[in-house]
Every structure is written in C-alpha cells, then in structure tokens.
C-alpha positions as a Markdown table, in Angstrom:
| # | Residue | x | y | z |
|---|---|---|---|---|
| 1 | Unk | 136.0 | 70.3 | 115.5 |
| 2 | Unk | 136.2 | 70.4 | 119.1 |
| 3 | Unk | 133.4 | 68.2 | 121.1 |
| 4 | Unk | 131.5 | 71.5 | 122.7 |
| 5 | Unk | 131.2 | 72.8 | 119.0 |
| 6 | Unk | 129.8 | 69.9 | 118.0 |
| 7 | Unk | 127.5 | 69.7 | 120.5 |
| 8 | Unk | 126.7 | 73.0 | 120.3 |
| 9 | Unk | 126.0 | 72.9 | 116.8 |
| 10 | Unk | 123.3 | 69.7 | 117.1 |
| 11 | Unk | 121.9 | 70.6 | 120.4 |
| 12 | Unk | 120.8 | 74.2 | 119.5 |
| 13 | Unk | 118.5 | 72.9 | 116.6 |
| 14 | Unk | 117.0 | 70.0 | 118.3 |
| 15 | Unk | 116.3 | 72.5 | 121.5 |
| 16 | Unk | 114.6 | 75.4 | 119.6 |
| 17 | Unk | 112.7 | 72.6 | 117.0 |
| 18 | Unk | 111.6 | 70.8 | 120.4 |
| 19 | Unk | 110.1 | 73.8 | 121.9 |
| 20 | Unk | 108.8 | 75.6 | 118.4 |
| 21 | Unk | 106.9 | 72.1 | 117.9 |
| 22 | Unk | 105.1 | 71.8 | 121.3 |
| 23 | Unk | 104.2 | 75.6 | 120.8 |
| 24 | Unk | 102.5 | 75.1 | 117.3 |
| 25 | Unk | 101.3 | 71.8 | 117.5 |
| 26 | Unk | 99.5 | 72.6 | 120.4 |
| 27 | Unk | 98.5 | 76.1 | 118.2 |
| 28 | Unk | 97.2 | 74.1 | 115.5 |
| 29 | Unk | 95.7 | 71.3 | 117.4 |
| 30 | Unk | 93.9 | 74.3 | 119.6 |
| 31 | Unk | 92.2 | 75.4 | 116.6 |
| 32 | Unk | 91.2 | 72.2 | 114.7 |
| 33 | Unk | 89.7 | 70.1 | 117.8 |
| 34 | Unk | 88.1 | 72.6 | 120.4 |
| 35 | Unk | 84.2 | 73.9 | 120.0 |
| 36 | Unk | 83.3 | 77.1 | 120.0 |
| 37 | Unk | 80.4 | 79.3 | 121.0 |
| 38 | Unk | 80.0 | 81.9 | 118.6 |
| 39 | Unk | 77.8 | 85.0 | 119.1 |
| 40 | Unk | 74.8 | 85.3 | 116.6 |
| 41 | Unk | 76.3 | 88.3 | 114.3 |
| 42 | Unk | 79.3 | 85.6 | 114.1 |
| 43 | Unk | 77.0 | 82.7 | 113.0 |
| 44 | Unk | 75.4 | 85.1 | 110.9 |
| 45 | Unk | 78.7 | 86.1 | 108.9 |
| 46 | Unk | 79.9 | 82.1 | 109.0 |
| 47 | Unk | 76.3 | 81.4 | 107.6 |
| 48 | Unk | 76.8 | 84.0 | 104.9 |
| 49 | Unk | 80.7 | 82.5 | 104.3 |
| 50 | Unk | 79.0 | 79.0 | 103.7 |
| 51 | Unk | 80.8 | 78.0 | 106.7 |
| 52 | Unk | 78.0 | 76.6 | 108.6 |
| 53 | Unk | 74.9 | 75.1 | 108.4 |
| 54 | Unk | 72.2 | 77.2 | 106.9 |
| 55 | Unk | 69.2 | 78.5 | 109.3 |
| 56 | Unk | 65.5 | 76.8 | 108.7 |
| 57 | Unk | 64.6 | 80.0 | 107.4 |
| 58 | Unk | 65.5 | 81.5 | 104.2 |
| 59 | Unk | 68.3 | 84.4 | 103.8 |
| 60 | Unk | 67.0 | 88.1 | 103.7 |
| 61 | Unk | 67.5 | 90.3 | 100.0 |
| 62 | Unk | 69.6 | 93.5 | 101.6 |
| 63 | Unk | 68.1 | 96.4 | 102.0 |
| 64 | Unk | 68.4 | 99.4 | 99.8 |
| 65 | Unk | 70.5 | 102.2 | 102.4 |
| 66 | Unk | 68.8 | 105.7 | 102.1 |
| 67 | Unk | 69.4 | 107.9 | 99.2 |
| 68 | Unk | 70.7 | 104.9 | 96.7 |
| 69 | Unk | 68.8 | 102.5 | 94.5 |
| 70 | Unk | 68.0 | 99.4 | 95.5 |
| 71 | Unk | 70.2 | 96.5 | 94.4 |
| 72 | Unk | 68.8 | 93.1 | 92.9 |
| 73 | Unk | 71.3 | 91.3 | 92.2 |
| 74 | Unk | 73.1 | 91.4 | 95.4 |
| 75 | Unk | 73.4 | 88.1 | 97.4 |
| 76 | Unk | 71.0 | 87.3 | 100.2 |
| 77 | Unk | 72.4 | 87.6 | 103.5 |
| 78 | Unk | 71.6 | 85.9 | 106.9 |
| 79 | Unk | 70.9 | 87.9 | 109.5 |
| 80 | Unk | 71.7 | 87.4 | 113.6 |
| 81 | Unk | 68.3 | 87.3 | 114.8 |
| 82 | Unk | 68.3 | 83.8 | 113.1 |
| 83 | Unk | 70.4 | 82.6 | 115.3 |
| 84 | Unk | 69.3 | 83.3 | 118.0 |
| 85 | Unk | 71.0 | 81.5 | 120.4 |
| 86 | Unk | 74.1 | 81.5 | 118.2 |
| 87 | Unk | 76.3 | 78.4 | 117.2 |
| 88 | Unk | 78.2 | 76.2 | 117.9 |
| 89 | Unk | 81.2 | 75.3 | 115.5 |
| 90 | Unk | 85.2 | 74.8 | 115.5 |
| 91 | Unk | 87.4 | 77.1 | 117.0 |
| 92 | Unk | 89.2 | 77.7 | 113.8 |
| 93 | Unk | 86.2 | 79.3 | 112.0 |
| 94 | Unk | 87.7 | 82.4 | 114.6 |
| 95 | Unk | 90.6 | 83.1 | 112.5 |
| 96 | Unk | 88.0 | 82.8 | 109.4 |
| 97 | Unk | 86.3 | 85.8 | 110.8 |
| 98 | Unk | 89.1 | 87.6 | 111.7 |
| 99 | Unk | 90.1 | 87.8 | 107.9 |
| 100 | Unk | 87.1 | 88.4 | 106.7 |
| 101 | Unk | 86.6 | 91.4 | 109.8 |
| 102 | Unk | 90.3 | 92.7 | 108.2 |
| 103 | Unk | 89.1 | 93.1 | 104.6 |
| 104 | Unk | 85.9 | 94.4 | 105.4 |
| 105 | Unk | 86.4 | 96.9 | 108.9 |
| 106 | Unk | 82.9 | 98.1 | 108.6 |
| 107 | Unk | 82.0 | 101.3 | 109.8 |
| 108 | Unk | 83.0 | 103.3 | 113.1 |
| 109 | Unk | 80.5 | 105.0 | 115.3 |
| 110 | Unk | 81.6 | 108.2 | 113.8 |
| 111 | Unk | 80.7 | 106.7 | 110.1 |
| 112 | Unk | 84.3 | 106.4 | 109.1 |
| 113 | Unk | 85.0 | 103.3 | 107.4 |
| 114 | Unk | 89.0 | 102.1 | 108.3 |
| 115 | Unk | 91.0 | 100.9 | 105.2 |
| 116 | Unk | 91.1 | 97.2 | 105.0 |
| 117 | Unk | 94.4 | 95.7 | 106.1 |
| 118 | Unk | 93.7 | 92.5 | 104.3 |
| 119 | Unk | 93.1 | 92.4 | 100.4 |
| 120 | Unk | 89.3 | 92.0 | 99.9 |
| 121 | Unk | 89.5 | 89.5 | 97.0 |
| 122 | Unk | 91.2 | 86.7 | 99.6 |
| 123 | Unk | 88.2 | 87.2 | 102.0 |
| 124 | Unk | 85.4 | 86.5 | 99.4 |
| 125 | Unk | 83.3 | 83.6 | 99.7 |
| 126 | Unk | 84.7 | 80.6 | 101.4 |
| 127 | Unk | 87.9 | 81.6 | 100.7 |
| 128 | Unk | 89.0 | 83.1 | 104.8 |
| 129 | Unk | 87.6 | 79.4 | 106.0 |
| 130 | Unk | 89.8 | 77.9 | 103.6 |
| 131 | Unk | 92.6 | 80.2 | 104.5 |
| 132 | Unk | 92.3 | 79.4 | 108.6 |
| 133 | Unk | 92.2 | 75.7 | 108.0 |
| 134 | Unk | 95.6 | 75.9 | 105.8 |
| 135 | Unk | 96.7 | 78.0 | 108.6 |
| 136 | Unk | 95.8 | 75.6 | 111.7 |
| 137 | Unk | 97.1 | 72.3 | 109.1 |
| 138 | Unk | 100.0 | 74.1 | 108.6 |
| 139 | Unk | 100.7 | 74.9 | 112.3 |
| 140 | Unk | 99.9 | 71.2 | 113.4 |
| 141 | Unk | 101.9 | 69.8 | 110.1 |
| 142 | Unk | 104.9 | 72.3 | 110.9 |
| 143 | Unk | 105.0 | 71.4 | 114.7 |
| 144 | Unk | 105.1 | 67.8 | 113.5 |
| 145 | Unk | 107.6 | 67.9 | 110.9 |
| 146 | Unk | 110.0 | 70.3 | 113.6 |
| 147 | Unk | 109.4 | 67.7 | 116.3 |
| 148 | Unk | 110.8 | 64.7 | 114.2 |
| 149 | Unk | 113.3 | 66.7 | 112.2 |
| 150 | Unk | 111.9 | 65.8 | 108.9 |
| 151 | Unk | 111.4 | 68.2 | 106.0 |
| 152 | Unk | 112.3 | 70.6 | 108.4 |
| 153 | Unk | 113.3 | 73.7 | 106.0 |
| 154 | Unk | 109.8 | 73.3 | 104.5 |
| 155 | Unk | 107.7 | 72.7 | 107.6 |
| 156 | Unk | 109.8 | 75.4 | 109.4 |
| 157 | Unk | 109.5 | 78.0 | 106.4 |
| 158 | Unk | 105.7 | 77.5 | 106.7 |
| 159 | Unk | 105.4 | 78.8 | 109.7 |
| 160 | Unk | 107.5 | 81.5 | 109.4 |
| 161 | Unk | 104.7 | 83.0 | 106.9 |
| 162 | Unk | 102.5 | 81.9 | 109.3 |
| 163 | Unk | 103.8 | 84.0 | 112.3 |
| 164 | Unk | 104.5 | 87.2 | 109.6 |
| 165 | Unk | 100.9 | 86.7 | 108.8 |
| 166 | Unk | 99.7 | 86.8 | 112.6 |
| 167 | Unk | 102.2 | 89.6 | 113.2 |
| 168 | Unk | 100.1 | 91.8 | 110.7 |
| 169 | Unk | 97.2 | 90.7 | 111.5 |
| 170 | Unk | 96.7 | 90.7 | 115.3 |
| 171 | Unk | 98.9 | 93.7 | 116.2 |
| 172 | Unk | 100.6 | 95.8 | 113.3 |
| 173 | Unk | 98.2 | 95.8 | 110.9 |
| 174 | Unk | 95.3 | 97.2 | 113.4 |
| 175 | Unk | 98.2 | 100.2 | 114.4 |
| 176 | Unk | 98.8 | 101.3 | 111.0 |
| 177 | Unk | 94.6 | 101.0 | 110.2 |
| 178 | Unk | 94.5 | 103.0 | 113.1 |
| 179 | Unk | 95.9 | 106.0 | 112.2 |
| 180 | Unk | 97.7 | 106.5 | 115.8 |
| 181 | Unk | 100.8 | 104.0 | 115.5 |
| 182 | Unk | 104.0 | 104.4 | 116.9 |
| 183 | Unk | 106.5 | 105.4 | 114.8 |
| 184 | Unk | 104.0 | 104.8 | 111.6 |
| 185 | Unk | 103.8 | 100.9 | 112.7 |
| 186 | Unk | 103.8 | 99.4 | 116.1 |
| 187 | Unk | 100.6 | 99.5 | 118.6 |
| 188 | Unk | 100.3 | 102.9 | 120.7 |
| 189 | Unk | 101.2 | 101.4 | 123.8 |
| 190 | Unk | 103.7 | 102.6 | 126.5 |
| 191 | Unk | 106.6 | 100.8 | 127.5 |
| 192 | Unk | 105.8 | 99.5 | 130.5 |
| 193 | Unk | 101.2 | 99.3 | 130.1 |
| 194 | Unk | 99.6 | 97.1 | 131.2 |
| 195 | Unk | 95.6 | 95.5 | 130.1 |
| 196 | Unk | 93.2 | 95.0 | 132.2 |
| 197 | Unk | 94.4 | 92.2 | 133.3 |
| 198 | Unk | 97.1 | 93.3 | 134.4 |
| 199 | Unk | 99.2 | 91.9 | 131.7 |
| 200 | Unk | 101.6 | 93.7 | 129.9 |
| 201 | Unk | 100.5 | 94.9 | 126.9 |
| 202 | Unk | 103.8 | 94.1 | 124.4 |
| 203 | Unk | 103.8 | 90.8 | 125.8 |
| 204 | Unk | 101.7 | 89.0 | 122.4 |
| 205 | Unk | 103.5 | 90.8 | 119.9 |
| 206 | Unk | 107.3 | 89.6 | 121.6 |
| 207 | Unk | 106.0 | 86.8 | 122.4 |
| 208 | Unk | 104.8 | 86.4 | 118.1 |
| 209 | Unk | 108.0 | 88.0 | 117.1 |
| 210 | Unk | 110.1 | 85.4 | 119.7 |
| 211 | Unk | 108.2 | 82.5 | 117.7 |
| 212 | Unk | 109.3 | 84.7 | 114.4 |
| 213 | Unk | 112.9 | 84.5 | 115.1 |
| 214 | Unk | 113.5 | 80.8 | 116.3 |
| 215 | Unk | 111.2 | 79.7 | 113.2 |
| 216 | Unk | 113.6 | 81.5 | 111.2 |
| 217 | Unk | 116.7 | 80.6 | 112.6 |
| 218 | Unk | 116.1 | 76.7 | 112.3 |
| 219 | Unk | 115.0 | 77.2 | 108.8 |
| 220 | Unk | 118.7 | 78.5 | 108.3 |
| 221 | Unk | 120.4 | 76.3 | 110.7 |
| 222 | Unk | 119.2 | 72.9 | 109.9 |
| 223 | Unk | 117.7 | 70.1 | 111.7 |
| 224 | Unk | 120.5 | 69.6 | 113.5 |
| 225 | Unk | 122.5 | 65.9 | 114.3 |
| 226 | Unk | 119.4 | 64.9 | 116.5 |
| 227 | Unk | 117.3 | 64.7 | 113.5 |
| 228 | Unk | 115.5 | 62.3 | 110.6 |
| 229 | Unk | 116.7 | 64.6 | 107.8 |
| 230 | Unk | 120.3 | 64.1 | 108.7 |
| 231 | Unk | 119.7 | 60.1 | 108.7 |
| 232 | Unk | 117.6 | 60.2 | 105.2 |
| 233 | Unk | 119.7 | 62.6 | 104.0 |
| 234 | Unk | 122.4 | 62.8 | 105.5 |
| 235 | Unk | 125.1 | 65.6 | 107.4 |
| 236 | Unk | 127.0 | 68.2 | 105.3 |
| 237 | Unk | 130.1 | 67.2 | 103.6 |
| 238 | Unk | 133.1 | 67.2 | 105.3 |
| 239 | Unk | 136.2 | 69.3 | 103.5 |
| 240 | Unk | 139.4 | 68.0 | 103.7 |
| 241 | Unk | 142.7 | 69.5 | 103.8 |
| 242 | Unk | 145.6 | 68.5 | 102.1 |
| 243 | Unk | 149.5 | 69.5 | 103.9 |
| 244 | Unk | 152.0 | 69.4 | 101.7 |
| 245 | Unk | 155.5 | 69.8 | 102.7 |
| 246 | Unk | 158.4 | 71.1 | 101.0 |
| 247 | Unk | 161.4 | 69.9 | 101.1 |
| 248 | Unk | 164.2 | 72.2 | 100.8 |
| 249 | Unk | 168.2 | 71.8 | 99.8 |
C-alpha cells in the first residue's frame, strides 16, 4: 500500500471522529449541566411528568369539557398558575417536552387536533424524561468513546439513532404533521429563505443530516490507525499473496 493510502485511510477517521466528538460532547454536555428557565405551562407539564418538584399546593381533578361526563378516575393535573413564576430545572428536561409536545400536539386555534408524530405510549409518564437523559448520556458517551477511538462502532451507531431521531423530530416530522410538506416530507421552505434572523432556513436540517452522514460513515469505516480499538484490538489482517513461478522446458 502506498504511504498516501495509508495515510489517507487512518487520517480520514481520526479527522471526522475528532470533529463528530467535540460536536456531541459539547451537545450532550449542553443539555446535562446548563439551567434552565422554564415558562409556567412548562413547569406545569414537567410537574405532571414527575419531572420536578411538586407545587405546595395540591394538583387540580380535570374538568369535565362540555357536553361529556365527567371523568373520576382521571389523574390530577397541575396547572400553570402554580407556578407562577415558573422553574428552574436542567436544560435537558427541553427535549422531555418536546416528546411529550410530539405525541400529544394539542389542539389548533381552528380546533383541529394534528396527528401525533411520536407514538403516545413512549411519552406516558416519566417515560420522555427518561428518554432525553438516554439521549444527552448517549450524546456525551458517544462523543467520548469517538474522541478516544474506543468502542467506536457502538458509540458511533448510537448516535446515528440519535441524529435520525432529531431529524424526525425537529424538522421532518413537523412537515409531514403539517399537511403542507414538500414533496410529502421536507419543511415548506424555499431554496434560498431565510428566518428572521436572517438565517437560512435549511441550514439545521443540513447541518443534522451533515452530522447524519459522518456518524455513519465512521461507523463503517473504523476507528482508524490513530485509535485505542486498533491497539486493544488490533488492525485488520493482512492477506498475503503467494507467486509461484513455472518453470518451463
């Protein structure tokens, strides 16, 4: 093998592991450590998730809505007028309420309720806290594994479901629930929009599909020379070849 192949083949991996690793253990990190403030209807739905500390005050029975009977055996549910002031709490719990937000959309102002775009039984209970803490540990614990090049298949392939499951959730999913996608899946932008901001408005969902494609081409490249897995366990085998020579009359 010649020397700029060889480089080639262990200086690609260690590059794209080296910046996928700052990207997601800053991700991950970013969600576990920071504080945030979160509105009252927030702390009200983390309240009702078990999420956060329970209010002083007791939770409210729902109320019956018009023209059904009332239901008694429904769970009591905090409310955002007791929390007033809202709460404070990690910055993780944000991804909680997105999932639970994307299996249960509510209502529109013209009283149409969306269909969910995550499956209701995986936002019951405490089950979309657990989900973003899995998320954020396996964002921090991927970016650490890709950054020493150990277990990197597994830590890599992690992520990988990780950045399909941000894909759905922050930008295709919310087209399709829509009703207004382009071509039946992608966000009804233009080409060349921009927000607000003045930021272009594809720029998330390339920049979640960029993160897509170099998670899953390490996980079928390798770690690479520069890397712990090849000295645990070790490089591929090398195939020799054998040249036989006749030897004719």
């Amino acid at each position: 093998m010649r020397v700029r192949d060889s480089i080639g083949l262990n200086l690609s991996p260690f590059i794209l592991r080296l910046v996928l690793a700052i990207t997601f253990v800053w991700a991950g990190a970013g969600k576990l450590l920071p504080v945030h403030q979160f509105t009252p209807d927030q702390a009200a739905a983390l309240a009702n998730m078990g999420a956060i500390e329970a209010p002083a005050s007791a939770p409210v029975n729902p109320a019956p809505q018009a023209g059904l009977p009332a239901v008694t055996d429904a769970a009591p549910k905090y409310l955002p007028e007791q929390f007033p002031e809202g709460v404070q709490a990690r910055r993780v719990l944000g991804l909680a309420l997105m999932l639970d937000h994307a299996a249960h959309p509510g209502f529109t102002d013209d009283g149409v309720e969306p269909r969910p775009i995550w499956p209701p039984d995986l936002a019951a209970g405490k089950r979309p806290v657990y989900l973003a803490y899995a998320v954020a540990i396996t964002e921090l614990v991927g970016g650490m594994a890709l950054l020493l090049g150990l277990f990197t298949r597994l830590g890599v392939l992690g992520l990988v479901f990780v950045m399909l499951g941000a894909i759905w959730l922050d930008q295709i999913g919310p087209a399709v629930q829509s009703g207004n996608a382009l071509f039946g899946f992608l966000p009804p932008h233009g080409a060349f929009d921009v927000d607000a901001q003045g930021k272009p408005v594809w720029m998330p969902l390339l920049w979640q599909l960029s993160l897509l494609g170099a998670s899953s081409a390490v996980f079928f490249l390798g770690a690479g020379g520069l890397s712990l897995d090849r000295i645990v366990f070790g490089g591929p085998q090398k195939r020799t070849v054998v040249q036989t020579s006749e030897k004719h009359d």
